[in-house]
Each structure stands twice: as structure tokens, then as C-alpha cells.
C-alpha positions as CSV (number, residue, x, y, z in Angstrom):
1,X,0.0,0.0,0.0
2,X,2.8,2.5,0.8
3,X,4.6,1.5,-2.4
4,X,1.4,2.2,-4.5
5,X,0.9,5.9,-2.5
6,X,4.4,6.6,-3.0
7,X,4.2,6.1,-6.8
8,X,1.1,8.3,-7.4
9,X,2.2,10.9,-5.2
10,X,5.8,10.8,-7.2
11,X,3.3,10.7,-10.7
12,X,1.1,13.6,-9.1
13,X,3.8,15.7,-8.1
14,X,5.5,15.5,-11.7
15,X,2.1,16.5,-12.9
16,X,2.3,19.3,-10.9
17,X,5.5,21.0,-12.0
18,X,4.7,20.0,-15.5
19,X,2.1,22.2,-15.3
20,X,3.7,25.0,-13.1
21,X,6.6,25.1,-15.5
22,X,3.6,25.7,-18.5
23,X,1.6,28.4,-16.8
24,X,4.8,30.4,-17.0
25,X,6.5,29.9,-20.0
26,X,8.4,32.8,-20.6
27,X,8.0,36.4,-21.5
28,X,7.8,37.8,-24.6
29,X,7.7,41.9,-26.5
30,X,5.1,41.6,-28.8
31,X,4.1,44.5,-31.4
32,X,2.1,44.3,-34.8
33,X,2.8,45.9,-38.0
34,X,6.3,46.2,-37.3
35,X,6.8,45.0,-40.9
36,X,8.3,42.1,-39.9
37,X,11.4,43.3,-38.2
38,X,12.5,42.4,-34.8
39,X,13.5,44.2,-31.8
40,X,16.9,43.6,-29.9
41,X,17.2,43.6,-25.9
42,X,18.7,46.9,-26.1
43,X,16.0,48.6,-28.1
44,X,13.0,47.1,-25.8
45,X,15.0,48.7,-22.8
46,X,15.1,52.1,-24.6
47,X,11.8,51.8,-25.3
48,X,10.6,51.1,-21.6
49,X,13.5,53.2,-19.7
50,X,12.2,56.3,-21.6
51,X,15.2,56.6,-24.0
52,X,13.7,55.9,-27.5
53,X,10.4,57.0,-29.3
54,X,10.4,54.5,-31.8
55,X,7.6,52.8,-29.9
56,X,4.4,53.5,-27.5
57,X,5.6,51.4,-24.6
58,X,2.5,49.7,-22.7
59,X,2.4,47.7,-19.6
60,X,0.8,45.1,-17.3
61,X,-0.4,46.3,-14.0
62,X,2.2,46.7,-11.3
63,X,1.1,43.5,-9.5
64,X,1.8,41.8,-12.1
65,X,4.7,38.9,-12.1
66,X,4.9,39.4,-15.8
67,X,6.0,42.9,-15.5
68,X,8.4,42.5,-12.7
69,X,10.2,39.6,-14.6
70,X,9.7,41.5,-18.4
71,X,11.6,44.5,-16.6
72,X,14.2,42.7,-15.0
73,X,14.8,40.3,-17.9
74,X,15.0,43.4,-20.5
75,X,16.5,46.6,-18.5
76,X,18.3,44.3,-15.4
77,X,16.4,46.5,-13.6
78,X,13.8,45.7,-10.6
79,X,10.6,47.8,-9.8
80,X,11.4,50.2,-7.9
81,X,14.2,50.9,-10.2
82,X,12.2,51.2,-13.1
83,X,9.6,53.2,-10.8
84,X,12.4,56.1,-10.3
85,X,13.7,56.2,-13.6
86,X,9.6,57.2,-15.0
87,X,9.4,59.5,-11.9
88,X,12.5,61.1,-12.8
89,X,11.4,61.3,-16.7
90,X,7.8,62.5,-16.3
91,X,8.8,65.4,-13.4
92,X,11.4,66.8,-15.7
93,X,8.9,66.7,-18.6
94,X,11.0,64.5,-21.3
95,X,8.8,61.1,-21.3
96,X,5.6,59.8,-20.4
97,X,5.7,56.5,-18.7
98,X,3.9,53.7,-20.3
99,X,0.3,53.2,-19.8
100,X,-0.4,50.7,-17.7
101,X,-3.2,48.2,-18.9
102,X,-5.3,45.6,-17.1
103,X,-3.8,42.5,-18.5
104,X,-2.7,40.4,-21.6
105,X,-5.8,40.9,-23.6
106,X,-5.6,44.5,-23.2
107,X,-2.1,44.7,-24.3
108,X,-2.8,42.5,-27.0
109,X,-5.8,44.9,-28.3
110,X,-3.5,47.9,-27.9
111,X,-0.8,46.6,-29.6
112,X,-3.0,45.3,-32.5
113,X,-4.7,48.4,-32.8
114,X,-1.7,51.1,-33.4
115,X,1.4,49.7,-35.2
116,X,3.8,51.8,-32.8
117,X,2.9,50.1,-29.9
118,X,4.8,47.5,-28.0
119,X,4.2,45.6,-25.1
120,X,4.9,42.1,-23.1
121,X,2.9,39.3,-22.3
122,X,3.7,35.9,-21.2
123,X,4.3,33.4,-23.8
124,X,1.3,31.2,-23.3
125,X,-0.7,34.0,-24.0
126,X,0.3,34.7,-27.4
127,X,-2.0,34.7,-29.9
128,X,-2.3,35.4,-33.5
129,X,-3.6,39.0,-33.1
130,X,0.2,39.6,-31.8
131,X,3.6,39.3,-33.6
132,X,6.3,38.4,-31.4
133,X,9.6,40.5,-31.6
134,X,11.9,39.7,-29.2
135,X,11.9,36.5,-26.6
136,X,13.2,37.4,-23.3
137,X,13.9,33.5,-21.5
């Protein structure tokens, strides 16, 4: 009997991580109309430390895992970081910080709707309404 509980709690508990290690695949930058060109680590962290125009930069809300991990993947930067640089920017009048939106679908919507907006979503939630640009893993 212990035997048998040991090997479906072993089977159950590889379930488990299997699907852990699913939920949170990975972050991506996604952007549409981009015509097809892709966006280095570099650019993405101009983009979202206020340093390039190229792009609208949008974001997920500051609760969000995502975000923390998108920020600290692409800028090696963490929250409060990123949080001082915007202050910084928006007091002295030389960027906007990105908007911050409610979650994937939102960013998704944005960023298929104006062709000069990029944001990041986790990779399971990638969709075809989205192009991916750059993988951040």
C-alpha cells in the first residue's frame, strides 16, 4: 500500500511542476505591423527606460509577475528601479511612462490596434492577433 501511494504521489507531483513550469512559460515583446522586423534587448529597454520614441511602450499592472520579470529580464532592472527612472522622466517633462493596462488581452488589443505600440505578455498567451519580436527567457 505504501509503495502504490508513494508512486502516485511521485506521478502527481511530476504532474504538478509540468504544469507550473507551463503556466509560466516565458515572457515575450510583442508588437504588430512592425513589418516584420524584430527588436533587440537593447532597443525594448530604450523603449521602456524612456530613452527611444520609436515605440508607445505599454504595460501590465504593477502587480503583475509578468512585469516585474519583463523588466528585470530586458532593463536588469527591478521595480522600484524602473519606478524612479519614469518619476525622474515624467517630473522633468521629457517622457511619459507607459500606460499601464489591465492585462494580456488588453495589451494584445493595444498593440494590434496602433502599429507603434509595443508591449509584453507571457508566452502562453500569445495569440495570432500579436507578432512576437523579441523573446526574453
Amino acid at each position: 500500500m505504501n509503495k502504490k501511494f508513494s508512486a502516485v504521489h511521485s506521478l502527481s507531483l511530476i504532474a504538478a511542476l509540468a504544469i507550473a513550469a507551463q503556466a509560466h512559460a516565458g515572457e515575450v515583446v510583442v508588437v504588430m505591423g512592425a513589418g516584420g522586423a524584430t527588436l533587440t534587448k537593447d532597443q525594448v529597454a530604450g523603449v521602456y527606460l524612456g530613452r527611444s520614441n520609436d515605440f508607445k511602450p505599454v504595460d501590465l499592472p504593477e502587480s503583475s509577475p509578468v512585469r516585474e520579470a519583463f523588466y528585470k529580464k530586458a532593463t536588469d532592472r527591478d521595480p522600484s528601479q524602473i519606478k524612479a527612472v519614469w518619476s525622474r522622466l515624467a517630473f522633468s517633462g521629457q517622457a511619459t511612462p507607459p500606460k499601464e493596462l489591465a492585462d494580456a488581452a488588453a495589451v494584445k488589443k493595444a498593440v494590434a490596434a496602433d502599429p507603434k505600440t509595443v508591449g509584453y505578455i507571457d508566452k502562453a498567451d500569445v495569440d495570432a492577433s500579436v507578432k512576437v519580436v523579441l523573446s526574453l527567457n
